[in-house]
C-alpha positions in Angstrom: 0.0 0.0 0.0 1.5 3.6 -1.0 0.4 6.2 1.4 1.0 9.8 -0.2 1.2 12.8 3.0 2.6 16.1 0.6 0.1 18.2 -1.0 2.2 18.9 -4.1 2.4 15.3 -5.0 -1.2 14.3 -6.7 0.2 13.5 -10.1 1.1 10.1 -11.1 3.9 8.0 -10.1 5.5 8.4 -13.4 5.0 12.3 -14.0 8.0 14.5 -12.8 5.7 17.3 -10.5 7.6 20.6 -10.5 7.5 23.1 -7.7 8.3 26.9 -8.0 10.3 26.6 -5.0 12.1 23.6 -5.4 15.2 23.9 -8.3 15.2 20.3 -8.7 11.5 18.0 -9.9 9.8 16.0 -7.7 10.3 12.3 -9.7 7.5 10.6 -7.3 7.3 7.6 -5.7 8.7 4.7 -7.9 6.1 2.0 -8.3 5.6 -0.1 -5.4 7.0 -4.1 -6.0 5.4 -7.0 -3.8 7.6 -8.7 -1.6 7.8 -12.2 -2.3 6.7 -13.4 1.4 4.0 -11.0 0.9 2.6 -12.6 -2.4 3.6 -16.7 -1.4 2.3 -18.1 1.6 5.3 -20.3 1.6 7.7 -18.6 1.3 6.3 -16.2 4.2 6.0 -19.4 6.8 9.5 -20.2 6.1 10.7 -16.7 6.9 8.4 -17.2 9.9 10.3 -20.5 11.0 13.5 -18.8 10.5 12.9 -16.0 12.8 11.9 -18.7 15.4 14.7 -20.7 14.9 17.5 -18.3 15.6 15.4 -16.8 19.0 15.5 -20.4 19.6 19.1 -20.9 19.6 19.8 -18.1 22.1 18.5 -20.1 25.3 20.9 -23.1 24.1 24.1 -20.4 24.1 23.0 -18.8 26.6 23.1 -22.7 28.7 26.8 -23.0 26.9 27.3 -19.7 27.9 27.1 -20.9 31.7 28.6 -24.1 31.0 31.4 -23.1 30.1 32.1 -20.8 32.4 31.8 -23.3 35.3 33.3 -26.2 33.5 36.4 -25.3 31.6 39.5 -24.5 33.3 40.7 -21.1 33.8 44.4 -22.3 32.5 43.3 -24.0 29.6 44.3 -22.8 26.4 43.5 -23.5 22.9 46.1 -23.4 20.0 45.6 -23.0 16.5 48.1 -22.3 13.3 50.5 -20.7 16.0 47.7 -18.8 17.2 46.8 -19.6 20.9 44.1 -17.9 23.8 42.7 -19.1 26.9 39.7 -21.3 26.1 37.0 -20.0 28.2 37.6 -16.6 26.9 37.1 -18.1 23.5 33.9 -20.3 24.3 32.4 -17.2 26.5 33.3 -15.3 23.1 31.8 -17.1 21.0 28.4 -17.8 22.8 28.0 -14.5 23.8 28.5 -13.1 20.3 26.6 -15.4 18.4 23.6 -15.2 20.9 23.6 -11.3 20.6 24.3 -11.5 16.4 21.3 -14.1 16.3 19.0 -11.7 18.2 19.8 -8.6 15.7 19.6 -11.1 12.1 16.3 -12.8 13.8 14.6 -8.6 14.1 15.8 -7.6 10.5 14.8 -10.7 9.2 11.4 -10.3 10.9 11.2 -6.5 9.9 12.6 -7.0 6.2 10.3 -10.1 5.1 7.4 -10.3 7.7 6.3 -6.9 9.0 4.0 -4.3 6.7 5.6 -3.3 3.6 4.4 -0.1 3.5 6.3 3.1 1.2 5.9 6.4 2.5 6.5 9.9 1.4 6.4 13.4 4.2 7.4 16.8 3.8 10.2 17.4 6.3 9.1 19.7 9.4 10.3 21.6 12.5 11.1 19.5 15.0 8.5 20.8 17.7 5.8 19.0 17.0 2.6 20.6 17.2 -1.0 19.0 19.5 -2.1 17.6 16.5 1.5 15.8 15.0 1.4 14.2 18.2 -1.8 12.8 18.1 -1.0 11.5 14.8 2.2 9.9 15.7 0.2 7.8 18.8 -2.0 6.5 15.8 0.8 6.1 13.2 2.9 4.1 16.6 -0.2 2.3 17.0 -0.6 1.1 13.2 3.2 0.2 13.5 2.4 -2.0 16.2 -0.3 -3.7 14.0 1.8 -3.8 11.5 4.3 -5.8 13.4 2.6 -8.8 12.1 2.4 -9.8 15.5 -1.2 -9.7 15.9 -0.8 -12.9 13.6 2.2 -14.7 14.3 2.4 -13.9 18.1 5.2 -16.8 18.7 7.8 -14.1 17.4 6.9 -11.6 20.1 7.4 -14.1 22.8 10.3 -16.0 21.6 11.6 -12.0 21.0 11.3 -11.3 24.6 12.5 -14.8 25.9 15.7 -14.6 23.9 16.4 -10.6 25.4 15.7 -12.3 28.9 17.8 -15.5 28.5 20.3 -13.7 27.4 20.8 -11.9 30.4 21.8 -14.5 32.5 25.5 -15.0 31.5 26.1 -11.8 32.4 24.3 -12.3 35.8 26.6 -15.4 36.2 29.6 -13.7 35.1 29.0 -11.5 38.3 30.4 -13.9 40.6 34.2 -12.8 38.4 33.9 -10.0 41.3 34.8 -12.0 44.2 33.9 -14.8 46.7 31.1 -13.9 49.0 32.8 -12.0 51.8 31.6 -14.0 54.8 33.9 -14.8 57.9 35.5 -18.1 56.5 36.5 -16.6 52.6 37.8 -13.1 54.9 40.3 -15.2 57.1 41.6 -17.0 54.2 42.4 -13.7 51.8 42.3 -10.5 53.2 43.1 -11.1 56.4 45.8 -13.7 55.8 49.3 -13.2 54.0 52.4 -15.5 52.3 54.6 -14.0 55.3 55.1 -17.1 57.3 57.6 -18.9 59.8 61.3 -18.3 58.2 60.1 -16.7 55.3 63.4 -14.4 54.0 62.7 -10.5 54.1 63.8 -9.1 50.5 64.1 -5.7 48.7 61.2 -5.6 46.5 63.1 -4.3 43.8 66.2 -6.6 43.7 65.2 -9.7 45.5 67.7 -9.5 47.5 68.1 -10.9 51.0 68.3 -8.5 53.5 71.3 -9.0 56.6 70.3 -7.3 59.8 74.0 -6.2 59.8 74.2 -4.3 56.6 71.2 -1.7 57.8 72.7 1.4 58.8 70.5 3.3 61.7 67.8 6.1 60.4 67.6 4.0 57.2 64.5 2.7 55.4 64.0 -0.6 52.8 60.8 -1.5 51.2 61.0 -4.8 51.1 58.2 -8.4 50.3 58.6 -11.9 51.1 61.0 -14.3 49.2 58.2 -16.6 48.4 56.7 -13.9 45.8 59.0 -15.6 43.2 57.0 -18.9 44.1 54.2 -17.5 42.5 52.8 -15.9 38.6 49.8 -14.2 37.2 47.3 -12.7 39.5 47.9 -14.3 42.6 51.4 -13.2 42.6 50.2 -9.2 42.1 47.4 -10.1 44.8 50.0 -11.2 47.3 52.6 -8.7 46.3 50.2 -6.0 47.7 49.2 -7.6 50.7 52.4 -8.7 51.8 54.5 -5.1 51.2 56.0 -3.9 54.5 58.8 -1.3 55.3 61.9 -2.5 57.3 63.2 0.5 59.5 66.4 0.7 62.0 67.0 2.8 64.9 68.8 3.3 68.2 67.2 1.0 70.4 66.7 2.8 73.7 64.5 5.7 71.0 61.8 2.4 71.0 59.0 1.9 73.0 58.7 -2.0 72.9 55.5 -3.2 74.5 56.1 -6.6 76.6 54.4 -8.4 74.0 56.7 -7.6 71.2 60.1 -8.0 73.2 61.0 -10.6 70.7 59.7 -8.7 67.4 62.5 -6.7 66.8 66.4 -7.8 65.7 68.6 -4.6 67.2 66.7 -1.8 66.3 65.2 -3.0 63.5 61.6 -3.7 62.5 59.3 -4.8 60.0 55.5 -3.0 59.1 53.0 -3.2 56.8 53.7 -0.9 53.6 50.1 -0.5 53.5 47.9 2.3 55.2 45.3 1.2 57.5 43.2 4.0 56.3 41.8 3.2 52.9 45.0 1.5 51.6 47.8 3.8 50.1 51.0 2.4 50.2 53.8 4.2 52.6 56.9 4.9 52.5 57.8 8.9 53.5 60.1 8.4 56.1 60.8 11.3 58.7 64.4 9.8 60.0 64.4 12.2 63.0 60.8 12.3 64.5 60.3 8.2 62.9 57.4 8.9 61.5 56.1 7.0 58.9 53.3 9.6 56.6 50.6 8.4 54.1 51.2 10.5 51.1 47.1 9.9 50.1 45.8 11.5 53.2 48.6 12.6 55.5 47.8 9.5 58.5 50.6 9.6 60.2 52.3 6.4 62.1 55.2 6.4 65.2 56.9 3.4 64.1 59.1 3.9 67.6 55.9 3.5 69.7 54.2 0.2 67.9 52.6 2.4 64.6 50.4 3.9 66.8 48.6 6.9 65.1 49.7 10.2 65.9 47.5 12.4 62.9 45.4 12.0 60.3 42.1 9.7 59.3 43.4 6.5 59.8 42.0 4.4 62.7 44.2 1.9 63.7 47.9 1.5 64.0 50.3 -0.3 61.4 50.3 -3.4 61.7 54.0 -4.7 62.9 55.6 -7.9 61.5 57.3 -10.6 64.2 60.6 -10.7 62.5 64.2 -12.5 63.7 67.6 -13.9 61.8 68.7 -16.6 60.4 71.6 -19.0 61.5 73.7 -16.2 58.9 71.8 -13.3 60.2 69.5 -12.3 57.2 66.1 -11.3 58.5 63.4 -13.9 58.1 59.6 -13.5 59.3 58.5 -14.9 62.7 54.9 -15.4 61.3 52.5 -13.8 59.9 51.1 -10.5 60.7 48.7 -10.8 63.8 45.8 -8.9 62.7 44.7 -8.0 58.9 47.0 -5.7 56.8 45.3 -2.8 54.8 42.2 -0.8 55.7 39.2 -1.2 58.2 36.0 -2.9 57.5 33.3 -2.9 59.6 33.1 -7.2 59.8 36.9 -7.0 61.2 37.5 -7.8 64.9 40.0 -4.8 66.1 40.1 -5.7 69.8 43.8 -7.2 68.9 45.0 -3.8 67.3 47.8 -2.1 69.1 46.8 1.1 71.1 48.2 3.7 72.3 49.6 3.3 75.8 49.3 -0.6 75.6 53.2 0.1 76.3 
């Protein structure tokens, strides 16, 4: 059906209608040419089916989708013509992608061969649209919607709708990438636990290099991670790396306050503490040799590390936490254990009734 909307354009088809105000003719609508699902019954039901059938393959990616997610190895990798990825990238790829193309061919297919072929010509307008315009472009939305063809084949509609739903579920699942559920158990076995351990070697983090209790001068300062690091690769060596950073300080003994309970935490002076602020986790490392203060440079908290990393200024609530540390049988510095309550900022599940405090000295 050819619906005509401009005034100037009563002639035929085929008859050029020229305009005053317009330099170039008017050449008309060409004459209109049935689609071949329109005038074959056929060949429309087939186009019908094949709609349907690609909605209907989105659920079955979607299910591969979460398949493999769950089921194929994180470390596999597949290898082709010297060409090589991890595999559930590829599969998650692959599903994904084809389940969104098969959604986009299945509503041009469904708009190219099934809905009203209708031709239409409309004289260009402001872009307010007046009372009436808008009256007539609720009816002309509403004889879309009939024109949808879905009136008559009201599968497509529904599979439509499924498919968008289904498809949302992958990336529901792919959620649970964020991180375990942070409930008591998965907290004391990640960020409240670290590789420091029982005769684990203190290193600089920059040379790996074992650090002798005898070759730091006093007033100095080393940043420094535990040997195992080079036991580990890939993201659990980056998420222990920043767990596990710590500064290594010396000075005069008699300038420390040494509570009772860490007598036996320190080697001479020296002393081991976590790199990271307790505040919302900047690392540390501004070192004030005279006063030994240790400053955040994120938002100026301030630790003593001669009175246990007590807090002397700034936002952060807790002190910084200390590291048992001793020497070896050739007097490098090795860890006593691990640290005694959780590295890196507060949270409100935490337990802080172990945290050092000021005058517990």
């Amino acid at each position: 059906m050819n619906t005509d909307h401009c005034p100037a354009r009563h002639a035929a088809h085929d008859v050029a209608v020229v305009d005053d105000t317009r330099p170039v003719a008017d050449p008309g609508l060409e004459e209109h040419v049935e689609r071949w699902t329109d005038v074959n019954p056929s060949a429309g039901n087939r186009a019908y089916r094949q709609v349907l059938g690609m909605l209907a393959l989105v659920p079955l990616l979607s299910i591969i989708f979460v398949v493999i997610y769950f089921a194929v190895p994180r470390d596999m990798e597949v290898r082709f013509l010297g060409w090589h990825s991890n595999a559930m990238h590829v599969g998650l790829g692959l599903t994904a992608g084809l389940a969104i193309l098969l959604i986009g061919l299945a509503c041009i297919h469904w708009a190219k061969q099934l809905m009203s072929d209708v031709e239409m010509v409309e004289e260009r307008h402001d872009a307010n649209s007046s009372p009436e315009e808008r009256k007539e472009f609720l009816a002309a939305f509403q004889a879309g919607a009939d024109d949808s063809a879905l009136g008559r084949r009201k599968l497509i509609g529904g599979a439509l709708g499924g498919a968008l739903g289904i498809i949302a579920i992958p990336a529901v699942v792919t959620l649970a990438d964020m991180g375990p559920h942070p409930g008591p158990g998965t907290r004391r076995a990640t960020i409240e636990k670290t590789i420091w351990a029982e005769g684990v070697h203190l290193v600089n983090d920059v040379t790996y290099a074992r650090l002798k209790a005898s070759d730091l001068e006093v007033g100095s300062l080393v940043n420094a991670e535990p040997e195992t690091l080079k036991e580990l690769e890939g993201a659990h060596l980056h998420i222990e790396k920043a767990k596990a950073a710590i500064v290594i300080v010396r000075m005069e003994p008699d300038s420390i306050k040494i509570p009772d309970s860490r007598r036996d935490w320190q080697v001479g002076g020296i002393l081991a503490y976590s790199k990271i602020c307790t505040h919302v986790g900047c690392p540390i490392s501004l070192w004030e040799r005279q006063t030994h203060h240790l400053l955040c440079p994120c938002h100026q908290s301030t630790f003593d590390l001669a009175d246990s990393g007590v807090v002397v200024f700034g936002p952060a609530a807790r002190a910084l936490p200390q590291l048992p540390i001793a020497v070896d049988a050739d007097g490098y510095l090795v860890a006593k254990s691990d640290f005694t309550v959780p590295v890196g900022p507060s949270y409100f599940e935490r337990d802080s009734r172990d945290d050092f405090k000021k005058g517990d000295n």
